[in-house]
C-alpha positions in Angstrom: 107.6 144.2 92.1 109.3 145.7 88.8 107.1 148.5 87.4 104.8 149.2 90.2 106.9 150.9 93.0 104.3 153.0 93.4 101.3 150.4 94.1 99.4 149.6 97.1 99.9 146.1 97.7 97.0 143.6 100.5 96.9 140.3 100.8 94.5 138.0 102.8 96.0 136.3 105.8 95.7 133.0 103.8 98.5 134.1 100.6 101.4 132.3 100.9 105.2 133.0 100.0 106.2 136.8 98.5 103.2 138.2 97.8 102.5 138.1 102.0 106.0 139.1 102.6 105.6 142.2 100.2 102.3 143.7 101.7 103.3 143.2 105.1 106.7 145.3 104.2 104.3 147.8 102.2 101.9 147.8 105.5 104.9 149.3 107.4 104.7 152.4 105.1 101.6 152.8 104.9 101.1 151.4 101.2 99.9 148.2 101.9 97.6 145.7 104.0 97.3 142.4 105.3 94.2 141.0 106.8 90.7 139.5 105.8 88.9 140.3 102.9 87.1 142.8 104.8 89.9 144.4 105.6 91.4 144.5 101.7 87.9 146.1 101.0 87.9 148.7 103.5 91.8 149.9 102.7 90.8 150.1 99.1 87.8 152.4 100.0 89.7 154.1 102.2 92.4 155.1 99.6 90.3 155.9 96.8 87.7 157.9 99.1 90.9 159.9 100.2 92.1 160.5 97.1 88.4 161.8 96.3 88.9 164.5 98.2 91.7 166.1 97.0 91.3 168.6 93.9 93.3 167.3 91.5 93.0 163.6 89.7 95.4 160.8 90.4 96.3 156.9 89.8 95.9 154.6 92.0 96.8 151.3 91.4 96.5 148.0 93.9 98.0 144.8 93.9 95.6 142.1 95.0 96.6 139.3 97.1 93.7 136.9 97.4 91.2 135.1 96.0 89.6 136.2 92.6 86.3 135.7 94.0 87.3 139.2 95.5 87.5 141.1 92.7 83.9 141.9 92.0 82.9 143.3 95.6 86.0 145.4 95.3 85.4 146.8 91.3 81.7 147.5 92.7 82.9 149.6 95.9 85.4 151.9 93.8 82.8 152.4 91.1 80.2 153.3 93.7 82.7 156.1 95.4 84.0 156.7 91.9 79.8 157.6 90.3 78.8 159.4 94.4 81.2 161.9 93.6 80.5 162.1 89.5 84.1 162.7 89.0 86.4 161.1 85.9 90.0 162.0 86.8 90.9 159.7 89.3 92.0 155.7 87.6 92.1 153.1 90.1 93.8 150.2 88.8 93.4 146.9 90.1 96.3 144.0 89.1 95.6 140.4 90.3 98.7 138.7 89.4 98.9 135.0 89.7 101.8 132.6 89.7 102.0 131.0 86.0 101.2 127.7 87.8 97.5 129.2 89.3 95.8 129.8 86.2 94.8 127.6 82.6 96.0 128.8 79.4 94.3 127.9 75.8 98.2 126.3 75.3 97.9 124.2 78.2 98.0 120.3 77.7 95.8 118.4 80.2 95.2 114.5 81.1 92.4 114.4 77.9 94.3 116.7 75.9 94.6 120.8 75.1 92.4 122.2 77.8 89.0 123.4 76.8 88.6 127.0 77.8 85.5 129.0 77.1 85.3 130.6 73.4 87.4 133.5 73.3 88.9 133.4 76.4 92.7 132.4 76.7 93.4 132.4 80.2 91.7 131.6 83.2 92.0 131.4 87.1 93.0 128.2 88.5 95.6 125.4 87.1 94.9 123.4 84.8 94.4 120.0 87.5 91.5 122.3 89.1 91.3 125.2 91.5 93.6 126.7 94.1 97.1 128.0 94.3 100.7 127.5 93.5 102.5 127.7 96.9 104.6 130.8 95.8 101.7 132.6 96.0 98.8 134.0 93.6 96.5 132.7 94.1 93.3 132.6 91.6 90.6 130.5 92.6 90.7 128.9 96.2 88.4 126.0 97.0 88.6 126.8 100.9 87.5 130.2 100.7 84.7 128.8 98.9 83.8 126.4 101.6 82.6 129.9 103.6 79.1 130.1 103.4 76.1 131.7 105.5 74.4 128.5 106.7 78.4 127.1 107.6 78.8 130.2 109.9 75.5 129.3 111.1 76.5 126.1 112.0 79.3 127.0 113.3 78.2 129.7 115.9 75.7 127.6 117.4 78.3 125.3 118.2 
């Protein structure tokens, strides 16, 4: 991944092609992890909380392997470790990169015509047919994960 050798990469079980094969080669040196979203969550955490606790301020950047869906439970963890220790020298970057076939652009022809995004906004998650992923990987908006719900769990573990 040109320009961020330095990066932690995750990705859920689920991300097909490169993106799994990279984070399971990062997992071997300790810069990367593979697993459920839980698991992406808790390795964030774990990496900015240690980098908390050194005296000096740092970057930290992570390359996220899953579904956007993730991306506010994991913003809302780092900011809570980031304000509990009221310091403002350590960045954490977080890059969700898609495959250009996941996501919609403003440019993008569909069936009725140019595809009607939301004012001001020129890209979105998901291609332009509907949601899901490109099989190379990058995902953006997967109808599956979606699918998880309380009340299916429910129904499922009383099975």
């Amino acid at each position: 991944m040109q320009g961020y050798n330095d990066a932690y990469l995750t990705a859920h079980f689920e991300v097909p092609g490169e993106m799994f094969t990279l984070a399971m080669e990062a997992k071997a040196r300790d810069m990367g992890v593979v697993g459920s979203t839980s698991n992406i969550l808790d390795f964030i955490a774990g990496k900015v909380s240690a980098a908390l606790q050194q005296p000096y301020g740092d970057r930290l950047r992570f390359v996220l392997g899953t579904e956007a869906g993730m991306i506010t439970s994991i913003v809302r963890k780092v900011q809570g470790l980031l304000r509990s220790v009221g310091r403002d020298d350590l960045e954490v970057e977080i890059v969700f990169p898609v495959n250009p076939s996941a996501i919609t652009t403003s440019q993008q022809q569909v069936s009725a015509g140019p595809a009607e995004l939301p004012t001001g906004i020129t890209v979105v998650p998901g291609p332009a047919s509907g949601e899901g992923c490109s099989l190379e990987g990058g995902c953006a908006s997967c109808p599956y994960m979606k699918m998880n719900t309380l009340t299916a769990l429910m129904t499922v573990a009383q099975r």
